[in-house]
Each structure stands twice: as structure tokens, then as C-alpha cells.
NUMAR-696124 format. One line per field, with one value per residue (C-alpha): x negated, y negated, z negated; chain. Coordinates in nm, 2 decimals, padded with zeros to 4 digits. Layout:
N
east = X, ... $
north = Y, ... $
up = Z, ... $
chain = A, ... $
//
This chain:
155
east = 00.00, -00.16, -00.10, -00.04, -00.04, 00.12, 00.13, 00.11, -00.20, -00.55, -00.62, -00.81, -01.01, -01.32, -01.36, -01.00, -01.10, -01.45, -01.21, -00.94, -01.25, -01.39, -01.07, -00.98, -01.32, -01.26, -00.90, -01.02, -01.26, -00.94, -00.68, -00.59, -00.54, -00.52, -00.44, -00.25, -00.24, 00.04, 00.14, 00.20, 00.40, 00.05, 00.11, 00.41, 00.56, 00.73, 01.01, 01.02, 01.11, 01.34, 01.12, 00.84, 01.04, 01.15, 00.80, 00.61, 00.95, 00.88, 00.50, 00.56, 00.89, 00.68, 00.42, 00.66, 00.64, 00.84, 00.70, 00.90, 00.91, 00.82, 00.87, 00.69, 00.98, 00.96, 01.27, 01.17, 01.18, 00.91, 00.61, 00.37, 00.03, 00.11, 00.45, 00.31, 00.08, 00.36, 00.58, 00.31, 00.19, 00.58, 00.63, 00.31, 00.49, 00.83, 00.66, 00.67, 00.41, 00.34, 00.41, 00.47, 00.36, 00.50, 00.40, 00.52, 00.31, 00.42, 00.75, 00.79, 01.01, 01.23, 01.65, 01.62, 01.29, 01.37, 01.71, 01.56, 01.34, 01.33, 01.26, 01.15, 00.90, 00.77, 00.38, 00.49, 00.74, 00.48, 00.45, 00.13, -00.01, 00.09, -00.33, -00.35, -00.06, -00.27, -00.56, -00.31, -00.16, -00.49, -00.62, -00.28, -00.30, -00.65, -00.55, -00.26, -00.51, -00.76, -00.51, -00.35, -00.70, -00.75, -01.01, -01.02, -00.99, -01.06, -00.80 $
north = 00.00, -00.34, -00.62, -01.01, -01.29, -01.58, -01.94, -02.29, -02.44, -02.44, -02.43, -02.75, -02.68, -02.57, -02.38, -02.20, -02.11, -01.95, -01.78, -01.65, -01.52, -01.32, -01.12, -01.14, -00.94, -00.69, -00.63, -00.49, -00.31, -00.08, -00.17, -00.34, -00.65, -01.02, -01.41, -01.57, -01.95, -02.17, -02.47, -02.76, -03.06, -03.25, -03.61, -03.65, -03.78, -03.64, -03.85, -03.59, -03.27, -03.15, -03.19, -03.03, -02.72, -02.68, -02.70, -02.44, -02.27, -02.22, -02.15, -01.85, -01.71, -01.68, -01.46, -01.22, -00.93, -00.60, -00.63, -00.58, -00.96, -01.04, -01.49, -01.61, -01.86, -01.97, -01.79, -01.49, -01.14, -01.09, -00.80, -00.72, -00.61, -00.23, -00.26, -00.49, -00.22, 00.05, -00.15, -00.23, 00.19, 00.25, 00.00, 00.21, 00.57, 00.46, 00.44, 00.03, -00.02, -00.39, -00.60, -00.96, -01.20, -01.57, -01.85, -02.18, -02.55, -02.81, -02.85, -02.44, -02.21, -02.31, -02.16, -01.99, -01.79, -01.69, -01.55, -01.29, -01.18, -00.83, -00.96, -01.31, -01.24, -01.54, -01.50, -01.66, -01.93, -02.13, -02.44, -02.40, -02.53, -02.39, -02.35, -02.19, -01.94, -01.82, -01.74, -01.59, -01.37, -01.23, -01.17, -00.95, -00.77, -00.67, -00.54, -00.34, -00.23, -00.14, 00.05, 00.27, 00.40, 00.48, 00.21, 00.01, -00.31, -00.54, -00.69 $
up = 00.00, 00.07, -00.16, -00.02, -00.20, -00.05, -00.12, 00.05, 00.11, -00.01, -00.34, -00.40, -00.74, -00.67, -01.06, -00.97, -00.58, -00.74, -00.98, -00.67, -00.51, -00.79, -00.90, -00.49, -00.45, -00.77, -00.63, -00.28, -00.46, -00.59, -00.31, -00.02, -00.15, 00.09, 00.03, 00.27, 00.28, 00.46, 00.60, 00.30, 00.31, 00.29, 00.34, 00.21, -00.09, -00.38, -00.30, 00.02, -00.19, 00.05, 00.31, 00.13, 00.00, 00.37, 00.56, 00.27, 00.32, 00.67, 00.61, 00.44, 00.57, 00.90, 00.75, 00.58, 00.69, 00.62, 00.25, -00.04, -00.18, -00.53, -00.62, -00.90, -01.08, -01.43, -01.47, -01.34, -01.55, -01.77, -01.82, -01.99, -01.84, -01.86, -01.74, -01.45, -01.35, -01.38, -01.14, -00.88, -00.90, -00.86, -00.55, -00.41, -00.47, -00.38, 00.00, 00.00, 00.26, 00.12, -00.16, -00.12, -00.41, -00.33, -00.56, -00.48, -00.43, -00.69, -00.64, -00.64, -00.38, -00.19, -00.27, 00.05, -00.02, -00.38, -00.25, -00.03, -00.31, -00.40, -00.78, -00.94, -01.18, -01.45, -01.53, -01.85, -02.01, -02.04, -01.78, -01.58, -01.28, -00.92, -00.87, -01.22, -01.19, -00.87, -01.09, -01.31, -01.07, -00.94, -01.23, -01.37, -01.02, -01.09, -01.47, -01.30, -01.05, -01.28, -01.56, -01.26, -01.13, -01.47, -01.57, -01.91, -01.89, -02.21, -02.41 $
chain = A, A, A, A, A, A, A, A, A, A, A, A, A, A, A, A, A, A, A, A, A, A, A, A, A, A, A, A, A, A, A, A, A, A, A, A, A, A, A, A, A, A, A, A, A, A, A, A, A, A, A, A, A, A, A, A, A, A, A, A, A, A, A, A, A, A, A, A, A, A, A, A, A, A, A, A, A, A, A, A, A, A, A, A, A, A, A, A, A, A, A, A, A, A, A, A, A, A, A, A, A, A, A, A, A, A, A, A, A, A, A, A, A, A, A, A, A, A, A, A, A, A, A, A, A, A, A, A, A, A, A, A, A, A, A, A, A, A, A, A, A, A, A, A, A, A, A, A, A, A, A, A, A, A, A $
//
């Protein structure tokens, strides 16, 4: 099963890029794992939500695939690390050829991605930053990785 990770635009911290790369590279290391980057509203203002919402929309609805879709939402049902990795080894056994992480850009998903999600899943209820939740997300992929090959991974 390969695993993308989808969100708009680049992230622009250099410290949080570095850290993208190094669980990115730890990730491939136990499965197919990619990041794909899409268009961004870039240029406009916040005053422009909709318009925003509606280009990363775009972005990212073109590079869905067949995958089974996974939004990252505040809302979103929670897990813990174990039951994280449980889920991603069951999406692998249950035949799903790819899993589709979506995280938002500031303003977060647009109605009409979050609706064809398979399942909204919150990193935490705590408020964190669209670049940081990527870090985030990488790095719990790589636990759940790690804990279904059968590796310990420190607490």
C-alpha cells in the first residue's frame, strides 16, 4: 500500500522542511510513502477565503487518486499512536491500494474535500500550525510504520 500525504504548497520553514525530510526518509525506509504538494492561493488575501479554499481545493482534488481519503480537521476522530498504526496496517490488509492524508493551508479544507473523506482524523485538540501538523503527521506515520514492522519506537 503506498501512503500520500497531501497538502497545498510548500512548506516555508526551513527547521519543519528539514524535519518533513527526515521522517519522509525513515517512512520509505518501511513503506511506500510520498508528499505531494499543490497549488496555493498564494497572493491573495485572507479577505479571499473562499477563493483560497477553492484554488487548494482544486489542487488536491486533481491529485486524488483512487486512494482511500483520510482529512486532517480539528474535529476529526481521535487515536492514539497504537491505534493509529492499527488502522493504517488494517487499511493495508483490507486491500486499499493507497491512503490519502490531506491537511489543509491556513485557512484548512475546503467543505467539499472533507465531504468525500473516507474519515476526518484530528492530530490533536490542540490548535497547531498547518506546517507543524505536517511534521506531526509524518512523524505518527512513521510510529505506525515502525510498531507494525515490529520495531520499538521510544516513548
Amino acid at each position: 500500500m503506498l501512503i500520500r500525504v497531501l497538502w497545498p504548497g510548500r512548506t516555508k520553514s526551513e527547521d519543519i522542511r528539514r524535519l518533513e525530510a527526515f521522517y519522509l526518509k525513515r517512512i520509505t525506509g518501511l513503506l511506500p510513502c510520498e508528499i505531494v504538494e499543490t497549488e496555493t492561493g498564494r497572493g491573495l488575501s485572507e479577505k479571499d477565503s473562499k477563493k483560497i479554499l477553492e484554488i487548494e481545493a482544486k489542487g488536491l482534488e486533481k491529485r486524488l487518486k483512487d486512494d482511500y481519503i483520510v482529512c486532517l480537521l480539528d474535529n476529526g476522530s481521535e487515536m492514539n499512536s497504537n491505534e493509529f498504526a492499527r488502522f493504517i496496517e488494517g487499511r493495508g490488509v483490507s486491500g486499499t491500494r493507497s491512503l490519502a492524508f490531506v491537511a489543509g493551508g491556513f485557512l484548512g479544507l475546503s467543505p467539499r474535500l472533507t465531504d468525500r473523506a473516507d474519515l476526518k482524523l484530528s492530530l490533536s485538540r490542540m490548535t497547531m500550525s498547518h506546517e507543524l501538523c505536517r511534521a506531526v503527521l509524518l512523524e505518527q506515520i512513521y510510529r505506525g510504520a515502525s510498531l507494525m514492522k515490529g520495531r520499538s519506537y521510544a516513548k
